[in-house]
C-alpha positions in Angstrom: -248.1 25.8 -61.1 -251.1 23.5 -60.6 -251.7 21.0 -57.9 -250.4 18.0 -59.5 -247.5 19.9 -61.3 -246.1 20.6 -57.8 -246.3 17.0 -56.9 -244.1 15.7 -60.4 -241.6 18.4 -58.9 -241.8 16.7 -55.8 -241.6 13.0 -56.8 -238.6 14.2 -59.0 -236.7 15.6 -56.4 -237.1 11.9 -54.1 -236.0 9.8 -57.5 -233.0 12.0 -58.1 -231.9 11.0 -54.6 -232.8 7.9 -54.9 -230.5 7.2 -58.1 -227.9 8.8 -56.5 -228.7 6.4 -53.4 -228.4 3.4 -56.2 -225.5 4.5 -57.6 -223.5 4.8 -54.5 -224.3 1.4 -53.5 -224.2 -0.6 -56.8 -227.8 -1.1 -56.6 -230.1 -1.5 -59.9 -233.5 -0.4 -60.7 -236.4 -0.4 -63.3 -239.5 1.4 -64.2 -242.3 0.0 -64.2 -246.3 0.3 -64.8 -247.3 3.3 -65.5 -243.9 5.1 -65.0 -242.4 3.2 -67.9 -245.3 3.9 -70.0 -245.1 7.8 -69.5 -241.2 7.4 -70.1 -242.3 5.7 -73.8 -245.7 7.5 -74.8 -245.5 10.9 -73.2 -240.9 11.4 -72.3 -242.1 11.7 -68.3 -244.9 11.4 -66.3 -248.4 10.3 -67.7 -250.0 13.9 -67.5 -252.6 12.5 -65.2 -250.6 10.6 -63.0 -249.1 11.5 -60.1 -246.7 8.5 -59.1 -243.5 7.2 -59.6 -243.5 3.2 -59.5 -239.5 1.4 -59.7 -239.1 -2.0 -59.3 -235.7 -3.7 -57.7 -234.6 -7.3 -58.2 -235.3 -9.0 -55.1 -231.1 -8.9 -53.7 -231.3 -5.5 -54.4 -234.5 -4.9 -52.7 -233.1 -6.2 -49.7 -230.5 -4.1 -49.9 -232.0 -1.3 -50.1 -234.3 -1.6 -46.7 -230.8 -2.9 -45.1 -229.2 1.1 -46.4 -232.4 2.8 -46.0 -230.8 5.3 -43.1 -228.6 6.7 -45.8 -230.8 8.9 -47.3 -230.8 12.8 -46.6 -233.2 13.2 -43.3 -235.9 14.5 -44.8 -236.8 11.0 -46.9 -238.0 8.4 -44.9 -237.8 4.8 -46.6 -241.1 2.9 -45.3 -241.7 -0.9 -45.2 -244.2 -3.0 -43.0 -241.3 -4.2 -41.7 -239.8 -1.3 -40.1 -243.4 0.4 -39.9 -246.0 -2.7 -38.4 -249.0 -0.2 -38.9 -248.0 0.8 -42.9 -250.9 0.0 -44.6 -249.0 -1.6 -48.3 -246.6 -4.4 -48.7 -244.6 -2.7 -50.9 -242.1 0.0 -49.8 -242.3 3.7 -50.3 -239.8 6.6 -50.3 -241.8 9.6 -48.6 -240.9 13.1 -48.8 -241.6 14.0 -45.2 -241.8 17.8 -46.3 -244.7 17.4 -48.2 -248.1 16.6 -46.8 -250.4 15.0 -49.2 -254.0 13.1 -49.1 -254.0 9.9 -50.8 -257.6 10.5 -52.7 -259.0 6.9 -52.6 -258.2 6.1 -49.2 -261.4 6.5 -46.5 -260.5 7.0 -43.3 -257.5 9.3 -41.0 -255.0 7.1 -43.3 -255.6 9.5 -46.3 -253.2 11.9 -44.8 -249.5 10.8 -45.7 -246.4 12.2 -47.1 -245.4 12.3 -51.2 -243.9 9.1 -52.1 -242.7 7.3 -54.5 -243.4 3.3 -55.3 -240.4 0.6 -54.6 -241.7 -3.0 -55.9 -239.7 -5.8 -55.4 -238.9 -7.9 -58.5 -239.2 -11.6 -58.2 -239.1 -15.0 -60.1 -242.0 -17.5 -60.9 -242.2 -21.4 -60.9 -241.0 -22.3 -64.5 -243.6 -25.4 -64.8 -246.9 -23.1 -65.7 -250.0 -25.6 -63.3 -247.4 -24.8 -60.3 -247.3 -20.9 -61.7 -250.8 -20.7 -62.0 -251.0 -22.5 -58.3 -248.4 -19.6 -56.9 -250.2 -16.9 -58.9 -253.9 -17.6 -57.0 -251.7 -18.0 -53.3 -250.2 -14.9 -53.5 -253.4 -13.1 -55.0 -255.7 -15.1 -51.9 -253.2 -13.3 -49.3 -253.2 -10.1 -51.5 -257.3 -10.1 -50.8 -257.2 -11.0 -47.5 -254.2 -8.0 -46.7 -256.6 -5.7 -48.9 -260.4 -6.8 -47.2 -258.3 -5.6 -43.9 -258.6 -1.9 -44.8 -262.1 -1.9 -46.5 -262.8 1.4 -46.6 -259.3 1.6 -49.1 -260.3 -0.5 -52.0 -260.0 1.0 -55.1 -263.9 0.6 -56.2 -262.7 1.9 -59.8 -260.4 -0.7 -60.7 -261.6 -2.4 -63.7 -262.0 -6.1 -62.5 -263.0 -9.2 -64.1 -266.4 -11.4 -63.1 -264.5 -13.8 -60.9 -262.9 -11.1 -59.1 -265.6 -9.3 -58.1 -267.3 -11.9 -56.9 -264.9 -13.1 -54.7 -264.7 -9.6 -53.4 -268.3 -9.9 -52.9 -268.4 -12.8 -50.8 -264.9 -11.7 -49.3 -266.3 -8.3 -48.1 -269.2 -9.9 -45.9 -267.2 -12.0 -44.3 -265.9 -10.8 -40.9 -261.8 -10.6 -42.1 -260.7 -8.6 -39.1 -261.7 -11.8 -36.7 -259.9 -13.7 -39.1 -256.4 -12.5 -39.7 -254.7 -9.2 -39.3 -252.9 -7.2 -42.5 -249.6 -7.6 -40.8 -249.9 -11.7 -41.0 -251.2 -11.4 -44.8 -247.6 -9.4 -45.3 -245.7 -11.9 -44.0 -247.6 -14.6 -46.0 -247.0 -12.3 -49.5 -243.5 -12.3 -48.2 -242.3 -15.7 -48.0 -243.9 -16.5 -51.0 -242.2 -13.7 -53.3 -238.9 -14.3 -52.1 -238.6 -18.4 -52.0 -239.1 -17.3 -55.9 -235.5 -16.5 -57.2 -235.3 -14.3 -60.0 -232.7 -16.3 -61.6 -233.6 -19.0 -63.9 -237.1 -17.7 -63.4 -238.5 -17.7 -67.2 -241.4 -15.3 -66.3 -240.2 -12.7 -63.5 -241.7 -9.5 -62.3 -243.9 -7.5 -59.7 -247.5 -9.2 -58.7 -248.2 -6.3 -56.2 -248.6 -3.9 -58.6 -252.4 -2.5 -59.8 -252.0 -5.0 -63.0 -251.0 -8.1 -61.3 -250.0 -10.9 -63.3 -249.8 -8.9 -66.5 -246.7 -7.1 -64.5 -245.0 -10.8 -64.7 -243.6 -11.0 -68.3 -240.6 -13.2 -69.7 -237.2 -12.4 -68.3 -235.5 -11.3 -71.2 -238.0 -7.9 -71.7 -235.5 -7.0 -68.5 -232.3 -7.9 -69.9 -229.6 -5.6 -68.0 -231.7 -2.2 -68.7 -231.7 0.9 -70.9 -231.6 4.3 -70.2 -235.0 6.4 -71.1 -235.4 9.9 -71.0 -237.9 10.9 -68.4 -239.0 14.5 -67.9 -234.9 16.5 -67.2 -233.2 12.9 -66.2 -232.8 9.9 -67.6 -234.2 6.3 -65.6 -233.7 3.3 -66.2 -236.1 0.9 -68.2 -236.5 -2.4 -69.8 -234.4 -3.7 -72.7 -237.6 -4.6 -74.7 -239.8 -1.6 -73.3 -242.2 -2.1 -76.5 -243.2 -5.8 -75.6 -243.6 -4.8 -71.7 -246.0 -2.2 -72.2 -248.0 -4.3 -75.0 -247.8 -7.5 -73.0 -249.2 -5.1 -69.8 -251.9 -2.6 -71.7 -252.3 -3.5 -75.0 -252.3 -1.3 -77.7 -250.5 1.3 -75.0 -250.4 4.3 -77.3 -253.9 4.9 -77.1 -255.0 7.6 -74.3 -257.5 6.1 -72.2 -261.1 8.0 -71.8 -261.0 11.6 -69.8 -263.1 9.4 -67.3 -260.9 6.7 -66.7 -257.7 9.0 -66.0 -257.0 8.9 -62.1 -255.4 10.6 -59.9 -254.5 9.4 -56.7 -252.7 11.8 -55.0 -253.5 16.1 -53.7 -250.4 18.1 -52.2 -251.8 19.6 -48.7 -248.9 21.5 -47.7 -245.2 21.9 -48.5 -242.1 22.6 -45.7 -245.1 23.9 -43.4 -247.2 26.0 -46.5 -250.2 25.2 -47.4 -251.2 24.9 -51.1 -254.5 26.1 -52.1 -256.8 24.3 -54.7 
């Protein structure tokens, strides 16, 4: 079984607890990105990829850092909140069994545990200037948070002229006298969640790797459907077809062999290593 096969076994194994964690607790889930696109396109994981990214409505979110000690003791739920040093805003469900190094990432931080993705799912001002005004607030802090850990910006991320320009100027500028990443979280954080998912018309996850493309109109959530996904089924979005086209495109179209990443190698599994 190859490297990244092992890892799909792993990430498995952590989402089948983690719908039985939802389940026990009355707590609903979506994919998202790149998980809902290999439920649609390829029936599980995108061949290539090696994550698993769910998104939660913002209550249930909540509710799931509030719960997070009732998982088996070998998961570990991890937030900047209960873990100052984590390096992401989002929150991850690591396997702490299985040693991994997160490819992209520069520095002693590489080393971590396999994980899966938990984005938070929030509303957006309904009037579209004030939307536009929230969008670039949370983005600035987003910037800030990432400039904090240079040497872990994804310099293959397809970005437009403004953006790399601002990361340009951004990255000469001495961001670590400025501000720490912890402050920048706290920032993201009051501003997702003074934005209530209810009567939002556009809702969604901006801290994902697409952004505002991840915000879409509410009713391509509706209350969910049931996709298959590798042996178990996970929950998706009513109108999956208009998510994935409103995110990528034309989404049934493989991308080049050069532009398929990876992001994550499995070091070592309940103590044995696994060789290349």
């Amino acid at each position: 079984m190859g490297n990244i096969d092992l890892l799909h076994q792993v990430d498995l194994g952590i989402v089948k607890e983690f719908i039985q964690f939802c389940e026990k607790n009355g707590l609903r889930y979506f994919m998202l990105g790149g998980t809902m696109l290999g439920a649609i396109r390829h029936g599980g994981f995108i061949p290539w990829d090696d994550d698993i990214d769910l998104g939660m409505f913002r209550d249930d979110y909540e509710r799931l850092l509030e719960l997070s000690s009732e998982f088996p003791d070998n998961l570990k739920v991890v937030n900047y909140r209960n873990t100052p040093s984590y390096q992401y805003y989002i929150t991850r469900i690591l396997d702490t069994e299985t040693k991994v190094e997160e490819e992209r990432i520069g520095n002693e931080n590489r080393y971590t545990n396999a994980s899966i993705d938990i984005f938070p799912i929030d509303g957006t001002p309904n009037n579209k200037v004030l939307r536009k005004i929230y969008f670039f607030r949370v983005l600035y802090h987003r910037a800030l948070m990432s400039l904090c850990y240079k040497d872990s910006i994804d310099r293959k991320r397809p970005r437009g002229t403004a953006e790399k320009a601002l990361l340009w100027v951004m990255e000469r500028l001495p961001i670590e006298k400025m501000t720490t990443p912890y402050k920048q979280k706290v920032k993201i954080d009051k501003l997702l969640r003074n934005q209530k998912v209810e009567g939002s018309k556009f809702i969604g996850n901006i801290m994902g790797a697409y952004r505002t493309k991840e915000i879409v109109p509410a009713e391509f959530y509706g209350e969910g459907k049931m996709y298959s996904f590798e042996d178990i089924e996970l929950r998706g979005m009513d109108m999956a077809d208009e998510y994935l086209k409103w995110t990528y495109g034309d989404y049934m179209q493989l991308p080049p062999e050069g532009k398929r990443k990876t992001h994550f190698k499995i070091l070592e599994i309940q103590g044995k290593k696994i060789e290349d």
